[in-house]
C-alpha positions as CSV (number, residue, x, y, z in Angstrom):
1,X,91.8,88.8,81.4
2,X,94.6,88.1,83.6
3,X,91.8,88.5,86.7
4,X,89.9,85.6,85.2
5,X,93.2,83.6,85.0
6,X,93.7,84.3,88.6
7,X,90.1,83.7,89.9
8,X,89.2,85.2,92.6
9,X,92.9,85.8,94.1
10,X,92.7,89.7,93.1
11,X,89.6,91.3,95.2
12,X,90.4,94.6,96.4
13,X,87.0,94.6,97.1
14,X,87.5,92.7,99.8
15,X,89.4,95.3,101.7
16,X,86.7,97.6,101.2
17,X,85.5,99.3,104.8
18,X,88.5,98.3,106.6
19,X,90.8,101.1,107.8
20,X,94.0,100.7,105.4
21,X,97.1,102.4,106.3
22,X,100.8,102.8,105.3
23,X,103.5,103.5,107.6
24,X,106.8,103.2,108.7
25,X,107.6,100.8,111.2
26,X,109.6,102.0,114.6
27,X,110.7,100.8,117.3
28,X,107.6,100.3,118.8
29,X,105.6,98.2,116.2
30,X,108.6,95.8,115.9
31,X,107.4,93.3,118.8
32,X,106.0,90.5,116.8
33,X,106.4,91.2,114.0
34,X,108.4,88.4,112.7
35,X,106.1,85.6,114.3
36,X,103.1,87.4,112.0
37,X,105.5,87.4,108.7
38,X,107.9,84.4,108.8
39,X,107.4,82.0,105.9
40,X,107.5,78.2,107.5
41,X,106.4,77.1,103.9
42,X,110.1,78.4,103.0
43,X,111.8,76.6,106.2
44,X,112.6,79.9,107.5
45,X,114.0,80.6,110.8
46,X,112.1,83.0,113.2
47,X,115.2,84.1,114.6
48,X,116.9,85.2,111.5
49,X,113.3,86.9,110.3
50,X,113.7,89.0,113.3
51,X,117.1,89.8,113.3
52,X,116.6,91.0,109.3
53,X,113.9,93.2,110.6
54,X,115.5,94.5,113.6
55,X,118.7,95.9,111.3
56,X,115.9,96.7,108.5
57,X,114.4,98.9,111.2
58,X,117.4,100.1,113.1
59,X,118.1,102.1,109.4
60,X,122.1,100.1,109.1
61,X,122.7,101.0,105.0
62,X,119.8,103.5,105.2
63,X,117.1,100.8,104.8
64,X,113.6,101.4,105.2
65,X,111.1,99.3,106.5
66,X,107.1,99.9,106.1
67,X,104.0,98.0,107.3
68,X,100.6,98.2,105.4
69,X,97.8,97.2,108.2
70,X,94.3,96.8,107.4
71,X,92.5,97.3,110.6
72,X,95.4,97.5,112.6
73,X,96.4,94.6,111.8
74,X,100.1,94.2,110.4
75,X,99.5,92.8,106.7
76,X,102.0,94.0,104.3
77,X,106.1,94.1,105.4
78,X,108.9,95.8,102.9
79,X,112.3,97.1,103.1
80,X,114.8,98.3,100.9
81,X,117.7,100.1,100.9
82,X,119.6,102.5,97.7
83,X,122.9,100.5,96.4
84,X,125.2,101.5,93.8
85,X,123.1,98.9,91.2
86,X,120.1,100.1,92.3
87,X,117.2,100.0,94.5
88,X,117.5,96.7,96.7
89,X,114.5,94.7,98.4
90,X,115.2,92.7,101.5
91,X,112.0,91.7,102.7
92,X,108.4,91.8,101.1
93,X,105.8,89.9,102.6
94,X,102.1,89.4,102.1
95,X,100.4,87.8,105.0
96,X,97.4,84.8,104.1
97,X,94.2,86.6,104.7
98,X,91.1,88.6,102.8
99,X,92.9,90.8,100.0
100,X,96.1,89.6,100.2
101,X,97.2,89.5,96.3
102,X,96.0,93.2,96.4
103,X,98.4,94.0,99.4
104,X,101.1,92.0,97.6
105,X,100.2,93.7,93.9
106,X,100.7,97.0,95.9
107,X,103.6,96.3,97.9
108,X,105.5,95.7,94.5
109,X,104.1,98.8,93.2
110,X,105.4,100.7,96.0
111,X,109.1,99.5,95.2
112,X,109.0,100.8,92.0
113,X,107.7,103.7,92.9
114,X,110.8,104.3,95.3
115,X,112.4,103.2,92.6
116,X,111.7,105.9,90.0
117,X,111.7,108.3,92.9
118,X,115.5,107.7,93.7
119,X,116.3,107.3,90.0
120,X,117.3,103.7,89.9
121,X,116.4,101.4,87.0
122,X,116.7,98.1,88.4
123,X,114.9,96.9,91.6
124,X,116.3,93.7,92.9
125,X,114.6,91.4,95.1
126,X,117.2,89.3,97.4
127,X,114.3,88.0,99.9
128,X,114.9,84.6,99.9
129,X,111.2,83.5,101.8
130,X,109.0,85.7,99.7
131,X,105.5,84.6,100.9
132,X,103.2,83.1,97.8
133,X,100.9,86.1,97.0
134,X,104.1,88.0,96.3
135,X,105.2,85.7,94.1
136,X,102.3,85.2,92.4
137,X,102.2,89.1,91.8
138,X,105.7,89.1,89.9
139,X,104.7,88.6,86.5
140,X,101.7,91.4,86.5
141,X,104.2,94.1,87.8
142,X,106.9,93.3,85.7
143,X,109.8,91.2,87.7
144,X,110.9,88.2,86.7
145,X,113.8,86.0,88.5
146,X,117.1,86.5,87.2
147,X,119.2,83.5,88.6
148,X,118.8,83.5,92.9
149,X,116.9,87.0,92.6
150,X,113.6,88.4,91.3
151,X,114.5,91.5,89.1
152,X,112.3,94.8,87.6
153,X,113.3,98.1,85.8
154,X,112.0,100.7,85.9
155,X,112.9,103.1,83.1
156,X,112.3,106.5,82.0
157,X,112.2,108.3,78.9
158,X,110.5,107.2,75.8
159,X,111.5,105.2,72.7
160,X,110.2,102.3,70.1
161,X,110.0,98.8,71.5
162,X,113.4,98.3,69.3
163,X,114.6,101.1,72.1
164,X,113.7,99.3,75.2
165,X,114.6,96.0,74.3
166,X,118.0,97.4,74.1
167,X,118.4,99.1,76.8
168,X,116.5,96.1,79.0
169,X,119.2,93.7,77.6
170,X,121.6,96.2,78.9
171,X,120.2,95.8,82.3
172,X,119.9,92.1,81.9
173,X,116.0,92.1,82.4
174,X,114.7,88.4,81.7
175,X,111.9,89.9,80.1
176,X,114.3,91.2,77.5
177,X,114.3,87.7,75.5
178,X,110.3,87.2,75.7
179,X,108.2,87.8,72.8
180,X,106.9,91.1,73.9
181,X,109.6,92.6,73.2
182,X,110.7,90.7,69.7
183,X,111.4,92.2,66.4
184,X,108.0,90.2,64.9
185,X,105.0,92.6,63.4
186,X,102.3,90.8,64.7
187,X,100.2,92.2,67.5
188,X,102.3,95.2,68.1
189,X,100.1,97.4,70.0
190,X,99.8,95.0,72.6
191,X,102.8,93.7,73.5
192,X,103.7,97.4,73.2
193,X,101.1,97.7,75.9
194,X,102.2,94.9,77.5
195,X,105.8,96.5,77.8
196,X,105.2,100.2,79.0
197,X,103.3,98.3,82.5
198,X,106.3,96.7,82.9
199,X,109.1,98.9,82.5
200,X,106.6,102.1,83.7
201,X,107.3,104.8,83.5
202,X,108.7,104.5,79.8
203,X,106.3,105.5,77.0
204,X,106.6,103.4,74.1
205,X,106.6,105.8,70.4
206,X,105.9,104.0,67.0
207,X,103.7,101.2,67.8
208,X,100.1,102.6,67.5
209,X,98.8,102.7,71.0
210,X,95.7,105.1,71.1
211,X,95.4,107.6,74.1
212,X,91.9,108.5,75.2
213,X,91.1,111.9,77.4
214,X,88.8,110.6,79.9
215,X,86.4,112.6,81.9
216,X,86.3,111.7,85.8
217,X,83.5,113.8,88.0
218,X,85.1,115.7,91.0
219,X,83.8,113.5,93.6
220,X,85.6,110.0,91.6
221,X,88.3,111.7,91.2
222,X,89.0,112.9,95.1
223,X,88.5,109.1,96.0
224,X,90.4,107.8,93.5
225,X,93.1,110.6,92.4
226,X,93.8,112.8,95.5
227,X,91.5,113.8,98.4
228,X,93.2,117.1,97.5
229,X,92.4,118.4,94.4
230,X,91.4,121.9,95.5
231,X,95.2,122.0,97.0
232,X,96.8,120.8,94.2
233,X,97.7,117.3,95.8
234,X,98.2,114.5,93.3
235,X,98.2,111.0,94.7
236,X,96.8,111.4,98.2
237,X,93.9,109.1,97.8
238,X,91.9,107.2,100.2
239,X,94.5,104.2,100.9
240,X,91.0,101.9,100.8
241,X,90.9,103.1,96.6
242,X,94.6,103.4,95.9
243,X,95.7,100.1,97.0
244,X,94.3,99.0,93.3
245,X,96.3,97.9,90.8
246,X,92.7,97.5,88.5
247,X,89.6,99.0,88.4
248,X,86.8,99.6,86.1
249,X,85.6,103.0,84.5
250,X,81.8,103.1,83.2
251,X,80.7,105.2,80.5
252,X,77.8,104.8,78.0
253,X,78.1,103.1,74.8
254,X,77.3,106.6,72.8
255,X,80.2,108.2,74.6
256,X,82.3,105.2,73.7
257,X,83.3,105.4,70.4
258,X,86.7,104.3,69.3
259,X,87.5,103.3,72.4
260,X,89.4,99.9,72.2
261,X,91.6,97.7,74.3
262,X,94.8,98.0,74.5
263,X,95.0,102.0,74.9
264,X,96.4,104.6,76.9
265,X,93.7,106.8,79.5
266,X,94.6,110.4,80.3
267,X,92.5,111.5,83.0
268,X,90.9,115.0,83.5
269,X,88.6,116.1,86.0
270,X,85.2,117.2,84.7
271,X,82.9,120.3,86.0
272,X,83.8,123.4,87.2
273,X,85.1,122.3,90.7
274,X,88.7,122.9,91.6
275,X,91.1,121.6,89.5
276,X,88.4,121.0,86.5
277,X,89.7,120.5,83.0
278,X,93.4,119.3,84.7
279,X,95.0,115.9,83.7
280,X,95.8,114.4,86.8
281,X,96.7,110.8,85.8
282,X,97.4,108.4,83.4
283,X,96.3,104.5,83.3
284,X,96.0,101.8,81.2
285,X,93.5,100.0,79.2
286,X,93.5,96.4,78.7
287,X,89.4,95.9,78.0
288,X,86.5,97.0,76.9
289,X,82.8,94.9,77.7
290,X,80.0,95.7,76.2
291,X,77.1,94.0,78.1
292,X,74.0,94.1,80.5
293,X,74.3,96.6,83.4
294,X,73.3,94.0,86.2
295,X,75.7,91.1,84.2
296,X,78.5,93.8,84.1
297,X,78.2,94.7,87.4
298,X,78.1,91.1,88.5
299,X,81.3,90.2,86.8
300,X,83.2,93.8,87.8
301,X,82.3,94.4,91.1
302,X,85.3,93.4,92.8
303,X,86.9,95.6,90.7
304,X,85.3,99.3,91.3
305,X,83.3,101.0,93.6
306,X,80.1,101.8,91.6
307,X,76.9,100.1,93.2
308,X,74.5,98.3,90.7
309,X,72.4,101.9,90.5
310,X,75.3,103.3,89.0
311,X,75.9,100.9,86.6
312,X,72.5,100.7,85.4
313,X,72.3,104.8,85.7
314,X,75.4,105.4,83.1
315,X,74.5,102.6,80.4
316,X,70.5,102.8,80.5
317,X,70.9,98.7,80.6
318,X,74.0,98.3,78.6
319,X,77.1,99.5,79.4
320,X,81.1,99.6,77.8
321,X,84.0,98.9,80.9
């Protein structure tokens, strides 16, 4: 639902065929970089953009700045740096262009990802000229503002939604006083849902989410999980696949049953190829359609790499996303 809400904004579709790569930036891709990222809507100053990225890049506090470029062309710009409250983000910019909500969604993704990698719980946001995809991105991957800054947690363990709320107020998330996270009985499961996306990686106990094992054939799975499955690699998947934040899985209606919205997905890799039978990932569910192939397709093909013939192959005509 919250792709319909946004329109068209989130197409990762639209990066499709286009060379997508992540990097870190040296010295040598630093020469124009600020004139391609500065935010004049913000009243920035090109010379302080560059200066920001010329310390981001010369490492000073053991910042790290990285450049997603679709085509060669410099799209996505982040740094951040370890403090003692956690993990701090000076600069995160989305250029205007084809896919650039999915190149934001991601670059947020990738923070918390550091994040959890590090073991900090609280990512902070100080950029003060955050470009508009960005910021339209906050609310799907969890941060909220928090006075001058733009706030997230991310939080391990497990516990009941009484648990997290606690230890997010600790924290002082924002999203600590919404509803999701509320005492009230009504509509548990979901804002349960709601919560575990954004405070991942916590697991929420108590509240009646549902988790699905989910088949994935060798060849979907090396796109989307890991070109590396026979070696045991986990997330090195094609950077065209991974950059996004939703997709749709296909199955037929008599392989469907009980399968609701919201839900967890474990995914295991089907056949007898390497690494069969092996949970290799876990996602969300936040739909299920139950429609006509060509309409589904129609409506989800922004959102996956199937091509009508495979829609219309798995469902016969009809089909369950």
């Amino acid at each position: 639902m919250d792709q319909l809400a946004r329109g068209d904004r989130y197409r990762p579709v639209d990066l499709a065929g286009t060379d997508v790569t992540r990097r870190e930036a040296d010295a040598d891709a630093l020469a124009g970089l600020a004139e391609i990222f500065v935010n004049h809507r913000a009243d920035e100053r090109l010379r302080d953009l560059r200066q920001h990225i010329d310390i981001a890049a010369a490492g000073v506090d053991e910042q790290r700045l990285e450049l997603i470029d679709v085509d060669r062309e410099p799209r996505g710009l982040v740094s951040w740096c370890v403090t003692a409250s956690g993990l701090e983000v000076g600069l995160i910019r989305a250029t205007t262009g084809r896919g650039e909500t999915t190149i934001a969604r991601h670059l947020l993704a990738m923070v918390r990802d550091q994040a959890v990698a590090v073991g900090a719980e609280t990512i902070t946001i100080t950029d003060p000229s955050v470009t508009a995809a960005v910021q339209r991105s906050y609310r799907d991957e969890g941060f909220a503002a928090r006075g001058e800054v733009v706030v997230a947690h991310a939080l391990r363990g497990r516990g009941t939604l009484g648990d997290l709320r606690r230890r997010a107020e600790d924290l002082g998330s924002p999203l600590a006083q919404g509803d999701e996270l509320g005492d009230q009985p009504n509509a548990l499961v979901s804002r349960a849902a709601a919560a575990e996306r954004w405070f991942a990686p916590y697991r929420v106990l108590g509240a009646g989410i549902p988790s699905f094992f989910v088949p994935i054939r060798h060849g979907w799975a090396t796109r989307l999980l890991g070109a590396g499955l026979a070696e045991g690699q986990l997330w090195a998947q094609e950077w065209g696949l991974g950059l996004r934040r939703e997709l749709v899985y296909c199955r037929n209606p008599r392989n469907a049953r009980r399968l609701g919205a919201p839900a967890r997905l474990l995914w295991y890799i089907s056949g007898k190829e390497p690494g069969a039978g092996m949970i290799r990932a876990a996602s969300h569910l936040t739909e299920v359609a139950l429609d006509d192939a060509d309409r589904l397709y129609h409506r989800f093909q922004p959102l996956g790499v199937y091509t009508r013939e495979d829609v219309r192959g798995v469902g016969h005509g009809r089909t369950p996303i």
